[in-house]
FIBAFI-734237 format. One record per atom (N, C-alpha, C, CB): residue in three letters; x negated, y negated, z. Coordinates in steps of 0.1 Angstrom, whole numbers, plus 5000, padded with zeros to 4 digits. Each point is the difference from the previous one (the first is absolute). Glycine has a CB too. Layout:
BEGIN
AlaXYZ...
This chain:
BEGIN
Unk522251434875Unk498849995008Unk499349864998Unk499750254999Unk500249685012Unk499249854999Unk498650044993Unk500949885025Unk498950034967Unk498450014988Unk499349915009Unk500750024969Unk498149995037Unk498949935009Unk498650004989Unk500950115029Unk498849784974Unk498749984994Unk498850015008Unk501349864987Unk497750145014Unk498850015008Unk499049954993Unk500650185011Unk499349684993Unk498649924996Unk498950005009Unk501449844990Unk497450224996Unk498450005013Unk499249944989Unk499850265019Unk498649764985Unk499449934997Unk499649894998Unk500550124999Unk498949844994Unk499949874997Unk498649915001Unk502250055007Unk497949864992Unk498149925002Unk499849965017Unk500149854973Unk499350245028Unk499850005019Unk499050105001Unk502549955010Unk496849995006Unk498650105002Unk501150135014Unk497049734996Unk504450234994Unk500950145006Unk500450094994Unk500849885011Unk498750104974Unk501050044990Unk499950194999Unk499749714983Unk499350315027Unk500150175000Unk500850055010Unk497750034991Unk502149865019Unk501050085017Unk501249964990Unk498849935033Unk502049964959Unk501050014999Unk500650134988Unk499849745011Unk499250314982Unk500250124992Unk500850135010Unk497749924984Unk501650125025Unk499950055008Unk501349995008Unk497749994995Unk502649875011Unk501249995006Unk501350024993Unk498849875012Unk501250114976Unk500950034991Unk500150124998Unk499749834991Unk499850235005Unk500450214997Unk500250035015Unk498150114976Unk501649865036Unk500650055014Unk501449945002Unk497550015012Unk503049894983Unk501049935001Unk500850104994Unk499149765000Unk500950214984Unk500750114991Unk500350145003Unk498949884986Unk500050185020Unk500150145005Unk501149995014Unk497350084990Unk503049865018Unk500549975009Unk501949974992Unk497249885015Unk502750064975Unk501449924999Unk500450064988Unk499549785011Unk499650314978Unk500650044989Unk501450115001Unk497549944990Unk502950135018Unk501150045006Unk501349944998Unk498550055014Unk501449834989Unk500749935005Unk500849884989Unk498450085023Unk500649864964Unk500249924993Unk499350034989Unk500549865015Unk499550094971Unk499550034989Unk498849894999Unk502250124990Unk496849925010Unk498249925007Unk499749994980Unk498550205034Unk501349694968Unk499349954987Unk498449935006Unk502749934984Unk496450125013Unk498649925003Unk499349924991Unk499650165011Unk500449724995Unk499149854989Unk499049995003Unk501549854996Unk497650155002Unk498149995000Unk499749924998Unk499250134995Unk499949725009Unk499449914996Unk498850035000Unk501549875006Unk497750094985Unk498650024999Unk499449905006Unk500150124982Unk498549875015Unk499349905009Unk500149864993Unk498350175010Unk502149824976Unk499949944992Unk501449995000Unk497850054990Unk503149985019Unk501649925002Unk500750074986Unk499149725012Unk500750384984Unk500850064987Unk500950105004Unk498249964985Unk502950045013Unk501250065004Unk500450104996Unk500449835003Unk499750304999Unk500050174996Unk501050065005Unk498050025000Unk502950044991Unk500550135011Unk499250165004Unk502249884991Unk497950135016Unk499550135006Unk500150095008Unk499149924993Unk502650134998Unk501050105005Unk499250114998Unk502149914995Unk497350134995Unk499350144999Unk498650005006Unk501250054978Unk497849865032Unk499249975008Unk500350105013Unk499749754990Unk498850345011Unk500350035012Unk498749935009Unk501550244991Unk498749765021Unk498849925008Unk498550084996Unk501949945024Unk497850174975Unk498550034993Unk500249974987Unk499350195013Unk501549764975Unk499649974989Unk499049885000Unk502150104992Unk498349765021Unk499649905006Unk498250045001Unk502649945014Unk497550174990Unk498650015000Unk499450064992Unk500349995018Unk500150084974Unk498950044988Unk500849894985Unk499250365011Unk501749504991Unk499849924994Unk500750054985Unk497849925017Unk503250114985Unk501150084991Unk500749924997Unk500150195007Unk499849674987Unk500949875002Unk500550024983Unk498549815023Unk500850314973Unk501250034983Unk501050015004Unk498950124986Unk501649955025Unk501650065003Unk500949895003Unk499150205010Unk500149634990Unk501149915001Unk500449924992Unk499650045016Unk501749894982Unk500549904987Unk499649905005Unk502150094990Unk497849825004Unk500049845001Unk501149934997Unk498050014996Unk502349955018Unk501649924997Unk499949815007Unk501750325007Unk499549654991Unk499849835005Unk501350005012Unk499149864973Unk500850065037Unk500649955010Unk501850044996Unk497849805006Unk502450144983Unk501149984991Unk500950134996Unk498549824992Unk500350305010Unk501050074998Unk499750165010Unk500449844974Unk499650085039Unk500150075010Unk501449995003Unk497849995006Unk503250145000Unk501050004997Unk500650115012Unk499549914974Unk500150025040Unk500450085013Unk500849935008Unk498150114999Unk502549945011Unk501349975006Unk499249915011Unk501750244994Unk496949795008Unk499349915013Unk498550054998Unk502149995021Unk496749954982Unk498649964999Unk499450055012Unk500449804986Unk498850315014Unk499349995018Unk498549984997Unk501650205015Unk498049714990Unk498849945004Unk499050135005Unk501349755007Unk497550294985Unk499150045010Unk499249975000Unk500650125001Unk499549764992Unk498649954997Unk499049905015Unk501349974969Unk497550055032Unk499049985013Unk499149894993Unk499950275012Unk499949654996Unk499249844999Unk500449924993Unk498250075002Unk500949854990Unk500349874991Unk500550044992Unk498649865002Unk502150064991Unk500850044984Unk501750105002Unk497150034988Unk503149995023Unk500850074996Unk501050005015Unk498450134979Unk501149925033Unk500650005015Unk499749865005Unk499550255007Unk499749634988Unk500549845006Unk500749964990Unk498149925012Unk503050124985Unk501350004996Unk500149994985Unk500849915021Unk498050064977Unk499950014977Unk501150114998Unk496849984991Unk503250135012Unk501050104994Unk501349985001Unk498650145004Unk501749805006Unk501449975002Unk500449854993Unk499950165023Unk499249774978Unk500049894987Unk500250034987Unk498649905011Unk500850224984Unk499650014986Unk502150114997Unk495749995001Unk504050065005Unk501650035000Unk501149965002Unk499150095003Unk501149805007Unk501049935000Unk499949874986Unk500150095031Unk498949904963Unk500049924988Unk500150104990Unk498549805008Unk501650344995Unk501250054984Unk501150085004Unk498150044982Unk502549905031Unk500950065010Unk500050155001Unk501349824996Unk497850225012Unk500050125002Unk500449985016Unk498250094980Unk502749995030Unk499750035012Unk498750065003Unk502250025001Unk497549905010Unk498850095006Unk500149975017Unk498249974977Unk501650235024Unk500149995016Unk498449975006Unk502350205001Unk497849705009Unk499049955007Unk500049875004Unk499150144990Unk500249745016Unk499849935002Unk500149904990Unk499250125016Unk501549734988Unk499749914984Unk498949945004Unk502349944990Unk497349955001Unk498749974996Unk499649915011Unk500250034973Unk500749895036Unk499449925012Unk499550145013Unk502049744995Unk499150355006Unk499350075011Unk498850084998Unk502150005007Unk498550064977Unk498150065001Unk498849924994Unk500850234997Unk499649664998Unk498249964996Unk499849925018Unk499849924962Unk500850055047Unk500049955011Unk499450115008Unk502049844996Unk498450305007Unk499650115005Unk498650054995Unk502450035003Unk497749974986Unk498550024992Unk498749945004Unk501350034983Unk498749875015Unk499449855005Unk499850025015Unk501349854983Unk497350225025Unk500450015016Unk499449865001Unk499750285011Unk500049614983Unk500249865002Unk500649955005Unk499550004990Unk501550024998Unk501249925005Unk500850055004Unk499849894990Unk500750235013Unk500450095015Unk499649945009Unk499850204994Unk498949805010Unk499949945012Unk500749855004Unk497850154997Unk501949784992Unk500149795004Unk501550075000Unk498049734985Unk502750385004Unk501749915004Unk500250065011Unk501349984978Unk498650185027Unk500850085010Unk499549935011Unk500250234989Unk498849745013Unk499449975014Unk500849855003Unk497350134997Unk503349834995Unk500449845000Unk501350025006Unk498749894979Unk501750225021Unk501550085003Unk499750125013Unk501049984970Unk498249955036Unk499850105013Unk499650185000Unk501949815007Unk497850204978Unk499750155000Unk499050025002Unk501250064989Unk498350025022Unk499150045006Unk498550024994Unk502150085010Unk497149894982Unk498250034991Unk499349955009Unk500249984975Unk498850115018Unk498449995003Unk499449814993Unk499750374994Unk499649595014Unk499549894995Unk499650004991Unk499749965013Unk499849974973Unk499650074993Unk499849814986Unk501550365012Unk497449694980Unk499249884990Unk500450074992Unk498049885008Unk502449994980Unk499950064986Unk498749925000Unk502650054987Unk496450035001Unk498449974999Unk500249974985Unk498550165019Unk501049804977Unk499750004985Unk499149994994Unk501449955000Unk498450034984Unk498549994992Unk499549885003Unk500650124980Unk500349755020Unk499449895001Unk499150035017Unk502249844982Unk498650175021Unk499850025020Unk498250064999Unk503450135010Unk496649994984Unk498750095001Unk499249874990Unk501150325002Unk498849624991Unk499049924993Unk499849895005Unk500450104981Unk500449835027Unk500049945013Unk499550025011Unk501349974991Unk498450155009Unk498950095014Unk501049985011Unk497249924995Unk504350075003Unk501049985011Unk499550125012Unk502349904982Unk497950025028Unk499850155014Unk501150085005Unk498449875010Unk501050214996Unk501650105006Unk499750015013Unk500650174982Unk500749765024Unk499750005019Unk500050115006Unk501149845004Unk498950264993Unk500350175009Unk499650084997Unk501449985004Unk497550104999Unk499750154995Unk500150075013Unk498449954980Unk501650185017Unk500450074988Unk501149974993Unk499050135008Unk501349904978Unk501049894991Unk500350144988Unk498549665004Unk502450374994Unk500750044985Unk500549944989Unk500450115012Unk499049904977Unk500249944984Unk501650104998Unk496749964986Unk503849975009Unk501450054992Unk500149914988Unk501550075022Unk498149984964Unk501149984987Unk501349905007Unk499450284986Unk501249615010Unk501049995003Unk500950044991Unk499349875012Unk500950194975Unk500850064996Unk500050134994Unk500349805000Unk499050295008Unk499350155000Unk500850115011Unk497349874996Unk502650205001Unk501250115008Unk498150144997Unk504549924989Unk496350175021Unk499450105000Unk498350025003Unk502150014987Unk498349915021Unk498249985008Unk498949944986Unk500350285020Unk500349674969Unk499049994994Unk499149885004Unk501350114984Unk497249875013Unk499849905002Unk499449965014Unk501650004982Unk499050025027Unk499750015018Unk498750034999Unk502250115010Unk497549865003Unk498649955013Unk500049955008Unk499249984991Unk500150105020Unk499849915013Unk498549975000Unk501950135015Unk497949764988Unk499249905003Unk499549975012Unk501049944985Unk498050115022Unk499649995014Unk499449845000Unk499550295005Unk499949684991Unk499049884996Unk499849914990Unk499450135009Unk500149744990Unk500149944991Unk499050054986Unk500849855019Unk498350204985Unk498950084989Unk501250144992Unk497049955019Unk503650064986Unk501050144996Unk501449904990Unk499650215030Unk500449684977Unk501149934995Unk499549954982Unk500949915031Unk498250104969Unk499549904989Unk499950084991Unk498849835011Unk500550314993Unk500050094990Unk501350084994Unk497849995011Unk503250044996Unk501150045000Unk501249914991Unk498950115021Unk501149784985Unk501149914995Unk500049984984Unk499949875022Unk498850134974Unk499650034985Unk500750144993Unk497549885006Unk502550224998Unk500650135000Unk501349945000Unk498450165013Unk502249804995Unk501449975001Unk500849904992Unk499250085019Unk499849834971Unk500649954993Unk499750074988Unk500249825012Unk499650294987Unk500150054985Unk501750055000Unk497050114998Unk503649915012Unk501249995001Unk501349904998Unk498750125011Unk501049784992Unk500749874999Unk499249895006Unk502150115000Unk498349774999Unk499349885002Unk500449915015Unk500050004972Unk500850105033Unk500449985015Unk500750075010Unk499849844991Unk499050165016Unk499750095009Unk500450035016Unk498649964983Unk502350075022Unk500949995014Unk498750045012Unk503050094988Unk496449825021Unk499050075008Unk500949985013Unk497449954988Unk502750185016Unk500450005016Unk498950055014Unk502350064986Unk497749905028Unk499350065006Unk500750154998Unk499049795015Unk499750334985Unk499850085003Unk500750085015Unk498249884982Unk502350195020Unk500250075011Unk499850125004Unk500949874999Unk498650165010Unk500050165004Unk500750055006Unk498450005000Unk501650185000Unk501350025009Unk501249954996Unk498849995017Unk501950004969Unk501449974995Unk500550074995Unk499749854998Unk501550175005Unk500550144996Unk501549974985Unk499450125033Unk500649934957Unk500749974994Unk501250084998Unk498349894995Unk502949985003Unk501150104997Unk500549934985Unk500950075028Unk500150034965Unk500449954986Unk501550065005Unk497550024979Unk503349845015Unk501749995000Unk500849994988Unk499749885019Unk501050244974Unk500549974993Unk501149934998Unk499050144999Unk502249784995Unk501049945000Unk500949974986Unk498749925019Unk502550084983Unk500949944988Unk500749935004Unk500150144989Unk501149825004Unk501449915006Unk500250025014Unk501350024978Unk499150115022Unk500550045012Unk499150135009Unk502449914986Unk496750145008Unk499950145010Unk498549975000Unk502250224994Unk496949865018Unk498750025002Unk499650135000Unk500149825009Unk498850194989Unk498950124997Unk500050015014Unk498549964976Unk500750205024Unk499550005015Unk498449895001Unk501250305002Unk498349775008Unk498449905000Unk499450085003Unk500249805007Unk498550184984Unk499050074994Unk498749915008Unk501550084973Unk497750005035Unk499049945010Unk498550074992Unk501849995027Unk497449964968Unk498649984990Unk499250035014Unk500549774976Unk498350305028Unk499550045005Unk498250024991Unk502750075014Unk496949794990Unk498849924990Unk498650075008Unk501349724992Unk498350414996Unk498450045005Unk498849944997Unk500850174999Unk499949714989Unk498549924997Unk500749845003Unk498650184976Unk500349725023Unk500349865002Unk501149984991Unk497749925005Unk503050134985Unk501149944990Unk500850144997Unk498449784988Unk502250205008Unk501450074998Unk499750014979Unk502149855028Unk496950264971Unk499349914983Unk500850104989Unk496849905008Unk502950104985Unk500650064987Unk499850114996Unk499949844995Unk499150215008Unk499850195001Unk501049995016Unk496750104986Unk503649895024Unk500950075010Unk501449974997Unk498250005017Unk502149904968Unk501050014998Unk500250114989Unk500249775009Unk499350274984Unk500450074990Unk498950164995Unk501149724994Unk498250295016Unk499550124997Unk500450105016Unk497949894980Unk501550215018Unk500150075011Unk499849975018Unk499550114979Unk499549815018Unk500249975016Unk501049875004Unk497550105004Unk503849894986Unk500749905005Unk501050135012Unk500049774973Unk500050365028Unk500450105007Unk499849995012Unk499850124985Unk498549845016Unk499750045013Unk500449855007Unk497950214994Unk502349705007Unk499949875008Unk501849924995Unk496549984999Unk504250074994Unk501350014994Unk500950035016Unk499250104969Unk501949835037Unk500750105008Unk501549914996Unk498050115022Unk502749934970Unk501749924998Unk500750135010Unk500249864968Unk501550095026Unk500850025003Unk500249995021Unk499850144970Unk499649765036Unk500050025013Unk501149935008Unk497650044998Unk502249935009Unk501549935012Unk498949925011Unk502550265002Unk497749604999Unk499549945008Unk500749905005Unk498350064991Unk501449895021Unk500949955013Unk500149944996Unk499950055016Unk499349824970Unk500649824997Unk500350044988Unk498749805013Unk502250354984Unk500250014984Unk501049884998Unk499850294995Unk500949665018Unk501549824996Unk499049944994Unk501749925023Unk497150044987Unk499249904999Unk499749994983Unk498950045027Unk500250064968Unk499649944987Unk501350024991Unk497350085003Unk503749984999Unk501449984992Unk500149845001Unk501450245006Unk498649705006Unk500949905004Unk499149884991Unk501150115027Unk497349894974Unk499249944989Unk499950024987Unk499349995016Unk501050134981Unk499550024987Unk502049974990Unk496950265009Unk504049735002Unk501549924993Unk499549865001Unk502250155009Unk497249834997Unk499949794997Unk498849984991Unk500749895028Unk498550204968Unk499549984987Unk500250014988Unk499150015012Unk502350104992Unk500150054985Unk501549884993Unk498950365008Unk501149615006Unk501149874999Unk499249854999Unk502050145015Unk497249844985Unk499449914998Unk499449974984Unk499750045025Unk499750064971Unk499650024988Unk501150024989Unk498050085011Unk502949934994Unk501150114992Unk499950044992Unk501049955005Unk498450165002Unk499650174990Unk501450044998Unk497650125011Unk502250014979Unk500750074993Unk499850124996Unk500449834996Unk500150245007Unk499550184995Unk499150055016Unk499349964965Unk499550125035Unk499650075007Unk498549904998Unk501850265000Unk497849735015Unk499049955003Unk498950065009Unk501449854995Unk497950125011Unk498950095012Unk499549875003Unk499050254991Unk500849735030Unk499449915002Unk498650095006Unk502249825003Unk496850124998Unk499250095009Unk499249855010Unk499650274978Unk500649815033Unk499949935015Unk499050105009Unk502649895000Unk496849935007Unk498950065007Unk500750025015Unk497849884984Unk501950205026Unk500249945015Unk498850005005Unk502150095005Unk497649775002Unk499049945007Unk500749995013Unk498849884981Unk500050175026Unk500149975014Unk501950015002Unk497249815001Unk503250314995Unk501549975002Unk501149944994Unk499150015014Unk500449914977Unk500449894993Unk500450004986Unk498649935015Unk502650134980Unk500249974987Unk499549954989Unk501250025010Unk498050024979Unk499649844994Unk500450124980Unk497049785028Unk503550114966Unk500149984987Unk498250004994Unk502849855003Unk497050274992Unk499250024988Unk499549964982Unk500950115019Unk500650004979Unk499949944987Unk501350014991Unk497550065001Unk503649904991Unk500950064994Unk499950074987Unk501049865012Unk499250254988Unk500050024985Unk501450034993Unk497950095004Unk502349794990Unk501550034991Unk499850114992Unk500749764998Unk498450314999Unk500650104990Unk498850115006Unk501249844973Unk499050235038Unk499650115007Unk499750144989Unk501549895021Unk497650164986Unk499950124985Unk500550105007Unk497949944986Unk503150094998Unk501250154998Unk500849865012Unk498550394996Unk502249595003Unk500849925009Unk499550025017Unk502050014980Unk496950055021Unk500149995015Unk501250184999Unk499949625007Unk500250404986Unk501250125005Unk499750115007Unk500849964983Unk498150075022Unk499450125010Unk500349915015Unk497750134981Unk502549765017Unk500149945013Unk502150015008Unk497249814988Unk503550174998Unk501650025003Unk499850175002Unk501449784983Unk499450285027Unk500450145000Unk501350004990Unk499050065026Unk501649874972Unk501349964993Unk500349934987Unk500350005020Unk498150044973Unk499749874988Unk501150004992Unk497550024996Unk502750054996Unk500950084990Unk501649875006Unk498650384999Unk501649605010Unk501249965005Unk499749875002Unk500850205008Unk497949774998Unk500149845001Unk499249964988Unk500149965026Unk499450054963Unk499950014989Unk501049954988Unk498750165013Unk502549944990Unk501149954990Unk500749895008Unk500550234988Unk499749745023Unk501049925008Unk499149844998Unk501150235019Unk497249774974Unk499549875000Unk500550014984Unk497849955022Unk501950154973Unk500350004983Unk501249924998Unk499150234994Unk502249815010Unk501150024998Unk500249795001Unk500650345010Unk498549575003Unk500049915003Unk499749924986Unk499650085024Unk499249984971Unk499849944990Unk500350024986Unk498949965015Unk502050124982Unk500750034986Unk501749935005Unk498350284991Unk501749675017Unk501349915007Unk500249854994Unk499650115024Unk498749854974Unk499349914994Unk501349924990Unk497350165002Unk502649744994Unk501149984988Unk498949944989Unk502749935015Unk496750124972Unk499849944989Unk500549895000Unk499850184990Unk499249695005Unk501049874997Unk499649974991Unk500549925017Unk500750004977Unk500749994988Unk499949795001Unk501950314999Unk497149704988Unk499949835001Unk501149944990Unk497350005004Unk502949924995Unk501249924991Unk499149934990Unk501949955020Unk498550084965Unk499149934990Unk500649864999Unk499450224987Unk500049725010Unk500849834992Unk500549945011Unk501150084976Unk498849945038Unk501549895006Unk499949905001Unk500650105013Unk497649884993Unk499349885000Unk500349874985Unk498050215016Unk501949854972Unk500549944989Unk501450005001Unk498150064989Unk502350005009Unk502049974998Unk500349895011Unk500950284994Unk498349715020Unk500749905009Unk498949885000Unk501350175017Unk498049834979Unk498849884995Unk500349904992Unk498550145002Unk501249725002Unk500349924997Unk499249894988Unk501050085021Unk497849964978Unk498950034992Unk500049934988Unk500050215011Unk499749714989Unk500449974984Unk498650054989Unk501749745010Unk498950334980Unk498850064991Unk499349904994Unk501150214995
């Protein structure tokens, strides 16, 4: 039986959705492979916590775990669950591939690129993929009294997932007070106009196969973080559907995932305007993989795994540089 690892946590204002995405993951796949769980704390300290169950997380039962090092993790392949900075803009897959560990997911150009709705925007859009207009703002910018051409206007974290952080902005008196809010998040800030009436869809993807599409049906100005993770994510929630440009966002969401070149399982999420396709946001490392969205996870799952345990370890050559050097000592 393949041994899988499951990395969460970590120093991020994600580090509880990715707790969370992790034990739904596990429960989904322990069947199937022998699930070892690694915990990073916020303080980046490295744990196992095989005998962790997701409520120990919450009443803070962190006796039940060892303290171990990178070094002597000892799995057949690495799954990312980790959400925001430190870990999904590709640190994790850095920090593993420097003590050769396989890890299924994105390497470190596609997701700290995806993470970044910055620089998502300048690269994809430079490559004809379809976004929203959109400013990176920053600290200097705001102490500069820089202006914003468009309201109504939305703050986005640029390297924030999960509604954290967000605001719409009708006005410049709203803008001033808000953007302060929003850098308690990071130090730069993605402002887009605002739109009404947008309907969202979210696209899963791997190498080869797609998720169905999942259409977001928004009862407040934002799509925010209680309707993702408490109960009324039910009521305004509608996946699993069939829609007449399901090519369309396939046929976009393959030239991004080929552009970036991702790896493992992704989620795009897209707006339609006025009819109009448009690129949102990417999240290279989707929570629980996006797997409520495959009817077929379990199968396109192993067939991206299998891609990347194909991987070949490499093997550097000690001394050659000296034995063929001419060098005089």
């Amino acid at each position: 039986m393949l041994k899988l690892g499951i990395l969460f946590g970590g120093a991020s204002f994600e580090h509880d959705i990715s707790i969370i995405s992790a034990f739904q993951l596990k429960k989904r796949i322990e069947n199937q492979y022998e699930i070892h769980m690694y915990y990073l704390t916020l303080e980046q300290k490295l744990y196992s916590a095989d005998k962790m169950k997701l409520q120990d997380f919450k009443k803070e039962k962190l006796r039940k775990m060892k303290k171990i090092s990178f070094e002597k993790v000892k799995v057949d392949a690495m799954i990312g669950c980790m959400h925001g900075e430190n870990g999904e803009d590709g640190l994790a897959k850095a920090v593993c591939d420097f003590y050769h560990i396989r890890y299924f997911g994105c390497g470190l150009f596609a997701a700290s690129t995806a993470m970044d709705k910055g620089f998502a925007y300048a690269y994809l859009s430079k490559h004809r993929i379809p976004m929203l207009k959109s400013i990176v703002y920053t600290f200097d910018d705001y102490l500069n009294h820089k202006k914003i051409p468009f309201y109504p206007c939305i703050l986005k974290p640029t390297a924030l997932g999960s509604s954290l952080g967000i605001a719409v902005c009708q006005n410049e008196e709203e803008f001033d007070a808000k953007i302060v809010e929003a850098f308690r998040f990071g130090n730069r800030i993605l402002v887009q106009k605002y739109l009404q009436n947008v309907t969202e869809y979210n696209l899963a993807l791997t190498e080869t196969a797609y998720s169905n599409l999942e259409r977001i049906h928004k009862k407040d100005e934002i799509f925010s973080f209680s309707n993702k993770y408490t109960d009324s994510f039910k009521q305004i929630h509608q996946s699993l559907i069939e829609d007449q440009r399901y090519e369309d966002f396939c046929k976009i969401g393959r030239k991004v995932y080929q552009l970036l070149n991702c790896e493992g399982i992704i989620r795009i999420d897209f707006f339609l305007v006025e009819d109009q396709i448009i690129v949102n946001e990417i999240n290279p490392t989707p929570g629980a993989l996006a797997m409520y969205l495959f009817p077929d996870f379990e199968t396109v799952f192993q067939d991206s795994l299998n891609r990347c345990l194909r991987k070949e370890k490499k093997n550097y050559p000690q001394g050659q540089f000296l034995k063929q050097s001419n060098i005089q000592k």
